[in-house]
TIVO-2410 file (N, C-alpha, C; in nm, 3 decimals):
# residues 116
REC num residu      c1      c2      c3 atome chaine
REC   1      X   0.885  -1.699  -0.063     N      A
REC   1      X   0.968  -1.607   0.009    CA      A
REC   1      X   1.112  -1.626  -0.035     C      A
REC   2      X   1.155  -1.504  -0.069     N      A
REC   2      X   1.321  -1.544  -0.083    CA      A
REC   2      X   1.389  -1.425  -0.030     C      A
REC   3      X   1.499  -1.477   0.056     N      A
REC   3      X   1.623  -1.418   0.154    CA      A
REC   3      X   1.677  -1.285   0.104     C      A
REC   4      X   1.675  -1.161   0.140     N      A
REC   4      X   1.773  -1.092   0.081    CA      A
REC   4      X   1.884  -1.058   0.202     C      A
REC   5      X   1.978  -0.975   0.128     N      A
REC   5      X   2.119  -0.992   0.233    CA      A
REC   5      X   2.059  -0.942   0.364     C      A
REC   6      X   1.942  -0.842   0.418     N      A
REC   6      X   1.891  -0.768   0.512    CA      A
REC   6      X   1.793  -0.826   0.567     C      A
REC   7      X   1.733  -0.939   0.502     N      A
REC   7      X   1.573  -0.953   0.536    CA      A
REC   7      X   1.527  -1.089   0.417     C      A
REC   8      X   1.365  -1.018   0.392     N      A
REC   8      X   1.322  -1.105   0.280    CA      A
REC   8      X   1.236  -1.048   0.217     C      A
REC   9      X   1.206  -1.097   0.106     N      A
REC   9      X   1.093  -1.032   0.018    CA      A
REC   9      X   1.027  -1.134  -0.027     C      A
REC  10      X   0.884  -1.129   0.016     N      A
REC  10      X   0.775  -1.230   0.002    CA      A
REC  10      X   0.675  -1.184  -0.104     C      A
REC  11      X   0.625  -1.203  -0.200     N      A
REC  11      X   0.501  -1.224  -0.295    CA      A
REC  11      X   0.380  -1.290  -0.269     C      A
REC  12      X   0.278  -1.218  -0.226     N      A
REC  12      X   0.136  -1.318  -0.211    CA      A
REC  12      X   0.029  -1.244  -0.306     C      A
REC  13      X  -0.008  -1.399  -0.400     N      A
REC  13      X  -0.119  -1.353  -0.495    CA      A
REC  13      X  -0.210  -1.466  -0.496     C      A
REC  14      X  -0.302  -1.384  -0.549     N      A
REC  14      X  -0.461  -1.482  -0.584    CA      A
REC  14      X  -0.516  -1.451  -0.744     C      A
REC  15      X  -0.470  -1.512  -0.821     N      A
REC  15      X  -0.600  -1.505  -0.942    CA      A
REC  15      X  -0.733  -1.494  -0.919     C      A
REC  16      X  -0.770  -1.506  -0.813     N      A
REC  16      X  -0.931  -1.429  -0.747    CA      A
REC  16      X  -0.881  -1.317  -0.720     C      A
REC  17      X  -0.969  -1.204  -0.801     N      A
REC  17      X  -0.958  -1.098  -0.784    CA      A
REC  17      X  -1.036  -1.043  -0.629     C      A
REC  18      X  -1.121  -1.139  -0.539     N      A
REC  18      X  -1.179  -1.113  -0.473    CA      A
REC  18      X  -1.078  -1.115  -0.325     C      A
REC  19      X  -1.004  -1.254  -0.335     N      A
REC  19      X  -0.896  -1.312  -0.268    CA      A
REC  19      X  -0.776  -1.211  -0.293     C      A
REC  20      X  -0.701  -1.167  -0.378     N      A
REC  20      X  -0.641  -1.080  -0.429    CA      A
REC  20      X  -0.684  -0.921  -0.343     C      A
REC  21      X  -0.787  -0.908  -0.315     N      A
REC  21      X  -0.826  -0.778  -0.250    CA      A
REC  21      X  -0.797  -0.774  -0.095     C      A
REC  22      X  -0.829  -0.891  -0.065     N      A
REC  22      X  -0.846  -0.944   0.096    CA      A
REC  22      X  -0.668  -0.939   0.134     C      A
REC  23      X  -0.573  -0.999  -0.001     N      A
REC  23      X  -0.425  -1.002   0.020    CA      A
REC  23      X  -0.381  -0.871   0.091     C      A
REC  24      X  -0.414  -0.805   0.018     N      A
REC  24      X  -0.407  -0.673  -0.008    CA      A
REC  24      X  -0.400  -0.594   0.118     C      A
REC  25      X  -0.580  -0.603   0.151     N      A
REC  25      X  -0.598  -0.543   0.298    CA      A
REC  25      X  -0.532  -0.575   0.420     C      A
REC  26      X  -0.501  -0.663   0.417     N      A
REC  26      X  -0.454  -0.781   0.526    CA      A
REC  26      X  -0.302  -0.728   0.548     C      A
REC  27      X  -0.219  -0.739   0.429     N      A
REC  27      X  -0.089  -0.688   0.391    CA      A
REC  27      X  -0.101  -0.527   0.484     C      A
REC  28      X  -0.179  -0.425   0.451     N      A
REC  28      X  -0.171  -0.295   0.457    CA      A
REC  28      X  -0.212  -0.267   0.638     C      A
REC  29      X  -0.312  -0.350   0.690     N      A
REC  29      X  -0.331  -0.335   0.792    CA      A
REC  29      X  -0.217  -0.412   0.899     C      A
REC  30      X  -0.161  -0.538   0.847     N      A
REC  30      X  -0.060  -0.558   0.930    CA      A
REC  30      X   0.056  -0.409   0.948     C      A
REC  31      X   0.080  -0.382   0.832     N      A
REC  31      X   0.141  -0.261   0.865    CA      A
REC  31      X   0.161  -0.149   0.917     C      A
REC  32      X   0.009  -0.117   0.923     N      A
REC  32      X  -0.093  -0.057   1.003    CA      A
REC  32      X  -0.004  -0.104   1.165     C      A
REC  33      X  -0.060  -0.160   1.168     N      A
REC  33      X  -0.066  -0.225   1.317    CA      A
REC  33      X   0.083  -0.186   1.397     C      A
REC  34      X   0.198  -0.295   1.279     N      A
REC  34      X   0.329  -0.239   1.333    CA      A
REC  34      X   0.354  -0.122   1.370     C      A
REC  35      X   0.352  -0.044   1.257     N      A
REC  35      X   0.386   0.117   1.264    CA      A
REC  35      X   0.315   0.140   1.418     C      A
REC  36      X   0.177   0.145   1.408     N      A
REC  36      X   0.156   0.167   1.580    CA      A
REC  36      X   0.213   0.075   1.692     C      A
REC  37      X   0.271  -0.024   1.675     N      A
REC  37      X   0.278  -0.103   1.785    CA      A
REC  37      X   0.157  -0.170   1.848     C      A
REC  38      X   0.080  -0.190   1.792     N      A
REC  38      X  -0.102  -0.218   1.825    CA      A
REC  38      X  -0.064  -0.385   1.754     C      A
REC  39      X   0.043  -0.471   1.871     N      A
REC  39      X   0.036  -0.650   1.825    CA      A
REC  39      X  -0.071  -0.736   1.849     C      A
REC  40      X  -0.083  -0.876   1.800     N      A
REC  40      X  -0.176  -0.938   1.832    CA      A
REC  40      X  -0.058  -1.084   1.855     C      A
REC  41      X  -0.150  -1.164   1.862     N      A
REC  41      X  -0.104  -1.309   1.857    CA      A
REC  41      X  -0.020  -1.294   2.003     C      A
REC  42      X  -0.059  -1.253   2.119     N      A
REC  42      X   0.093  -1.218   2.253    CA      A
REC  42      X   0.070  -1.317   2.286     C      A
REC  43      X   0.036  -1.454   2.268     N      A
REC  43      X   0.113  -1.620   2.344    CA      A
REC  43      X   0.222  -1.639   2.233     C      A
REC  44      X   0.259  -1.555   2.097     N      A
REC  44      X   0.358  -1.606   2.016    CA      A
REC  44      X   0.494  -1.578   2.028     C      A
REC  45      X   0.575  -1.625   2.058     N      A
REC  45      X   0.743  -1.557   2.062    CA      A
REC  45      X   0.759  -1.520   1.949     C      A
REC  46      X   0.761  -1.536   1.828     N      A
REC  46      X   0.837  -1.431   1.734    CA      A
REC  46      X   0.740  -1.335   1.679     C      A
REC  47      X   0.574  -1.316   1.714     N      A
REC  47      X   0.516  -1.228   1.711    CA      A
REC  47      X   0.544  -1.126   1.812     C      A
REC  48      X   0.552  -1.188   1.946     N      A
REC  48      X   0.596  -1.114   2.044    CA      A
REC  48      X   0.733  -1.003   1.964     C      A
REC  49      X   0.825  -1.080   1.980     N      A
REC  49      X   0.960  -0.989   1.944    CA      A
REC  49      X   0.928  -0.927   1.829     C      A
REC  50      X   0.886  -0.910   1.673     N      A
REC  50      X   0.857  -0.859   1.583    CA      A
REC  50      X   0.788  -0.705   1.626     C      A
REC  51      X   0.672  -0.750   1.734     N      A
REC  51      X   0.658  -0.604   1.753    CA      A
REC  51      X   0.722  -0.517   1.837     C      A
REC  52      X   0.833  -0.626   1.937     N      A
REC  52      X   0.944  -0.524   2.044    CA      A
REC  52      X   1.038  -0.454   1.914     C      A
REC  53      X   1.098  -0.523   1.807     N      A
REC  53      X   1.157  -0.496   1.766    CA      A
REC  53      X   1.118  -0.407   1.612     C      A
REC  54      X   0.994  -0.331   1.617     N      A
REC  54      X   0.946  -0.311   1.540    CA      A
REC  54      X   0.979  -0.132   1.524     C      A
REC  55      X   1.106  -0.109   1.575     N      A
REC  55      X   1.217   0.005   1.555    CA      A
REC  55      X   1.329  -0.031   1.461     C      A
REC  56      X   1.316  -0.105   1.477     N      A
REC  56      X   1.486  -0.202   1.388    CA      A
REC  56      X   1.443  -0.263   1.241     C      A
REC  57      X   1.316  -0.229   1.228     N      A
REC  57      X   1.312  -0.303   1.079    CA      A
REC  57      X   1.198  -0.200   0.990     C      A
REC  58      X   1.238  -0.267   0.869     N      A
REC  58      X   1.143  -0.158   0.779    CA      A
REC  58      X   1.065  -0.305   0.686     C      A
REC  59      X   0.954  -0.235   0.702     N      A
REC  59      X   0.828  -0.288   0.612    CA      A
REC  59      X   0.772  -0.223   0.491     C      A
REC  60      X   0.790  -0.289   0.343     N      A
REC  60      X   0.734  -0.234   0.231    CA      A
REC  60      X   0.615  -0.308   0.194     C      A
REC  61      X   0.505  -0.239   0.173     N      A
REC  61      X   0.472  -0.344   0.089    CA      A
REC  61      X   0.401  -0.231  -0.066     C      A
REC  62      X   0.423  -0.348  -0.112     N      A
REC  62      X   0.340  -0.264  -0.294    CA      A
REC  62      X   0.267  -0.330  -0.354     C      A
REC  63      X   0.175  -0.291  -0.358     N      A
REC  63      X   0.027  -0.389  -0.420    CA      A
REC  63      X   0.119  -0.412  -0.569     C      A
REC  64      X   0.040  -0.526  -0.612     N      A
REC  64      X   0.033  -0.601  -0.732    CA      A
REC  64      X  -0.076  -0.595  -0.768     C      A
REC  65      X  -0.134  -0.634  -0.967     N      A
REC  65      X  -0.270  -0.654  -0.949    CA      A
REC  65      X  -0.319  -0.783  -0.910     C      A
REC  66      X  -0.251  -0.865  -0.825     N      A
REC  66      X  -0.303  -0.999  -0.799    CA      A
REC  66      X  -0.280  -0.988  -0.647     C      A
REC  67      X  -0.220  -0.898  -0.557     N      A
REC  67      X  -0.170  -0.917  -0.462    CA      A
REC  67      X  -0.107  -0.849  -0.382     C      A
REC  68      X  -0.002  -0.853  -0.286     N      A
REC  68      X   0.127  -0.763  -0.307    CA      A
REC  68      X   0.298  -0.839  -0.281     C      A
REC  69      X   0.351  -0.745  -0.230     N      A
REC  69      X   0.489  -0.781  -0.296    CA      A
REC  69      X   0.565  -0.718  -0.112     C      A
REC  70      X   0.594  -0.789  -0.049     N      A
REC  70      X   0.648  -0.733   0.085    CA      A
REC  70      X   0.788  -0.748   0.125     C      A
REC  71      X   0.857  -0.660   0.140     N      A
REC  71      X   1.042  -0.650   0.137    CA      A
REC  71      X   1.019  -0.585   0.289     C      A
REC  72      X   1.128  -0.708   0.417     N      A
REC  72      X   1.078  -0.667   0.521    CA      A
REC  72      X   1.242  -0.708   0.571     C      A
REC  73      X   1.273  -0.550   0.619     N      A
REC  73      X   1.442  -0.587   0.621    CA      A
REC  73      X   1.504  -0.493   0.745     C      A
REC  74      X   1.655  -0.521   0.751     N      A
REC  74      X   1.665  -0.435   0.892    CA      A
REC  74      X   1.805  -0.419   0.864     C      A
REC  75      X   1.920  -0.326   0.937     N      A
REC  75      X   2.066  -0.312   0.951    CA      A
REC  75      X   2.092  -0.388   1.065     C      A
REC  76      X   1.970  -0.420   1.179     N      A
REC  76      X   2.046  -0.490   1.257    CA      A
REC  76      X   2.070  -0.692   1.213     C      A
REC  77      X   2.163  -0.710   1.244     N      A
REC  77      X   2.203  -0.894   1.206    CA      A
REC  77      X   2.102  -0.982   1.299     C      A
REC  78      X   2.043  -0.942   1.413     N      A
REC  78      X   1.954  -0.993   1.507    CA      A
REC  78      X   1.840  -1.026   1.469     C      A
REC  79      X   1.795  -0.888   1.432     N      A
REC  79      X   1.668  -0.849   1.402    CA      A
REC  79      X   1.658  -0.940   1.273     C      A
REC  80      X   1.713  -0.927   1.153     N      A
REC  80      X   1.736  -1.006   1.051    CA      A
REC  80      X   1.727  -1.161   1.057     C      A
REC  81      X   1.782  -1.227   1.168     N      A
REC  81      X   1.762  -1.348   1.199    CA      A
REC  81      X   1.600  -1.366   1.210     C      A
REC  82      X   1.501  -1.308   1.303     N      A
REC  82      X   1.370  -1.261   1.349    CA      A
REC  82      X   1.315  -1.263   1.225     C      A
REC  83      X   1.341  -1.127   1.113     N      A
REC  83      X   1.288  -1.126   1.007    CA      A
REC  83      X   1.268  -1.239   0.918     C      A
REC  84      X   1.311  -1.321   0.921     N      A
REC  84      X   1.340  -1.404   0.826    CA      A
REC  84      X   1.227  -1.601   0.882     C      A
REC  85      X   1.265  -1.629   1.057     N      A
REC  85      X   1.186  -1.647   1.076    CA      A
REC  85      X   1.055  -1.643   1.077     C      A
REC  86      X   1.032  -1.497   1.148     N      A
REC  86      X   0.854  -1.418   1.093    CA      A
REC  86      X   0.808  -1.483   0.927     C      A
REC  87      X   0.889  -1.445   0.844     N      A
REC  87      X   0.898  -1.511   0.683    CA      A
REC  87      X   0.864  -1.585   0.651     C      A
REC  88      X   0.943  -1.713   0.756     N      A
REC  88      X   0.875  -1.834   0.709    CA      A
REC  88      X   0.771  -1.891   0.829     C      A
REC  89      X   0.727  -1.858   0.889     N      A
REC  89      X   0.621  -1.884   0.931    CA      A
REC  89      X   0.475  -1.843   0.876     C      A
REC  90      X   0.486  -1.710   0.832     N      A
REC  90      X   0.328  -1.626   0.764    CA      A
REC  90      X   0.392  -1.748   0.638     C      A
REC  91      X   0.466  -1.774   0.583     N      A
REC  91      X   0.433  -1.830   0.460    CA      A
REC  91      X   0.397  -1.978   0.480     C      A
REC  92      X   0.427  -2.029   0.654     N      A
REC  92      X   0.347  -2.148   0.657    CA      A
REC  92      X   0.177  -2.170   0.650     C      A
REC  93      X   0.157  -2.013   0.771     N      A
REC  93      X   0.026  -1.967   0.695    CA      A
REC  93      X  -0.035  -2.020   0.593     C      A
REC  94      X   0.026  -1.933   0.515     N      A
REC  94      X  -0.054  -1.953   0.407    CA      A
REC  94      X  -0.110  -2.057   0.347     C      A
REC  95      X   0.050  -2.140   0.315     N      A
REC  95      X   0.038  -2.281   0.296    CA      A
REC  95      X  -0.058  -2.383   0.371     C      A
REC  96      X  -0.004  -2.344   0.495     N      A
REC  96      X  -0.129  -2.477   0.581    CA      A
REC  96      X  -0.256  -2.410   0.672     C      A
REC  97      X  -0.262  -2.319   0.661     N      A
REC  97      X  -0.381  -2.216   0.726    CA      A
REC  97      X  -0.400  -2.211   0.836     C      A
REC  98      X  -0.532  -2.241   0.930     N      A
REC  98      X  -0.589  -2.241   1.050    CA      A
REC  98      X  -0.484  -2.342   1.147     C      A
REC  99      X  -0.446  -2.458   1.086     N      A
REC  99      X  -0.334  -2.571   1.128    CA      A
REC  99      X  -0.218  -2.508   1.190     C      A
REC 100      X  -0.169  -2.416   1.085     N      A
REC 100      X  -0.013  -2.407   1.117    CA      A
REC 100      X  -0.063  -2.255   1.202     C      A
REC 101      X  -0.122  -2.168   1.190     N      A
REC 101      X  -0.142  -2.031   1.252    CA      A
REC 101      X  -0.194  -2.068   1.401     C      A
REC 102      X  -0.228  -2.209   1.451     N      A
REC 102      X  -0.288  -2.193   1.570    CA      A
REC 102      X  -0.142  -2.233   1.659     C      A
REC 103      X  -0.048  -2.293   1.598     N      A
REC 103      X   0.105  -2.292   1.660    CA      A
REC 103      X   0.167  -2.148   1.666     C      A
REC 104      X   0.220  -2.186   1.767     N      A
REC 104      X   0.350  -2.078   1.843    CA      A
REC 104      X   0.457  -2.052   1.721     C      A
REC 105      X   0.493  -1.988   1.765     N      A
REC 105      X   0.599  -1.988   1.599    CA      A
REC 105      X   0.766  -1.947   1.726     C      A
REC 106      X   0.834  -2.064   1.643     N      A
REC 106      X   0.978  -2.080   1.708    CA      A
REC 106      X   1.053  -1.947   1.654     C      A
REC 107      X   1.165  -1.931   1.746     N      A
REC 107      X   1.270  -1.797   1.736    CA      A
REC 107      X   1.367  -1.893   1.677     C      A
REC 108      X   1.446  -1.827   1.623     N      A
REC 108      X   1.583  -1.905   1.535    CA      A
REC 108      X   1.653  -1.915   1.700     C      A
REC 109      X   1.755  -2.016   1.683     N      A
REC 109      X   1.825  -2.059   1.823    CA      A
REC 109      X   1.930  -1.931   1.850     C      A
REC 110      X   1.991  -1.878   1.738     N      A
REC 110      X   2.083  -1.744   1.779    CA      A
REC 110      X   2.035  -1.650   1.823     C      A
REC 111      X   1.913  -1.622   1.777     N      A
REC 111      X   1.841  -1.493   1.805    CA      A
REC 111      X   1.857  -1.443   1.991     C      A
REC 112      X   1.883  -1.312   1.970     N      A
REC 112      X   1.861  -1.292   2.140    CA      A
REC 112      X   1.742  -1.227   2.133     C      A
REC 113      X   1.680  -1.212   2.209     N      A
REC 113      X   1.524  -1.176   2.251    CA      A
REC 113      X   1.542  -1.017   2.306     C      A
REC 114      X   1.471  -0.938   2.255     N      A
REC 114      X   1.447  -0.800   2.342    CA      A
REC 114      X   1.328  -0.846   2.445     C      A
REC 115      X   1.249  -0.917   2.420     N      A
REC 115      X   1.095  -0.926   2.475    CA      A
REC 115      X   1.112  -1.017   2.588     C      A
REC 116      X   1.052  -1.019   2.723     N      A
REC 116      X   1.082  -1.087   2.850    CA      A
REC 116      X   0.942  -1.146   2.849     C      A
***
């Protein structure tokens, strides 16, 4: 994952083309989801807020042939704090899997919360 001035832009690939497909779907349906507001994970605080605040930010993503490529950014400075958290948490995901995804995922300490 690396920072841009708005947000971040994350890369996830698999040289399994099989794993590589699953990236893919996974990527497209989270997006899915936002766009409707249809969240999951609601014991998480920055899942929680991601989908309150899921007016304030824009989600790309563009397949790769290994993967895709996700630029997830906002005008607001708040929301951006959020974004960037969210960031590095799915990329703890990844890294540590079932371990790190069954934790709560922390809000940056500035962040103000839309979500009660």
């Amino acid at each position: 994952m690396s920072e841009l001035p708005d947000g971040i832009r994350a890369v996830t690939e698999s040289d399994d083309p099989a794993l590589a497909g699953l990236i893919r779907a996974h990527a497209h349906e989270m997006h899915r989801r936002l766009g409707e507001g249809f969240g999951l994970r609601h014991w998480d605080p920055a899942f929680v807020e991601i989908f309150a605040r899921r007016d304030k930010l824009r989600l790309e993503v563009t397949d790769t042939p290994n993967g895709v490529v996700i630029e997830e950014t906002s005008d607001d400075p708040n929301v951006v704090l959020l974004i960037r958290a969210h960031g590095a948490v799915v990329s703890a995901f990844v890294r540590s899997g079932g371990r790190a995804a069954s934790q709560p995922s922390p809000l940056p300490e500035d962040y103000v919360r839309a979500a009660s």
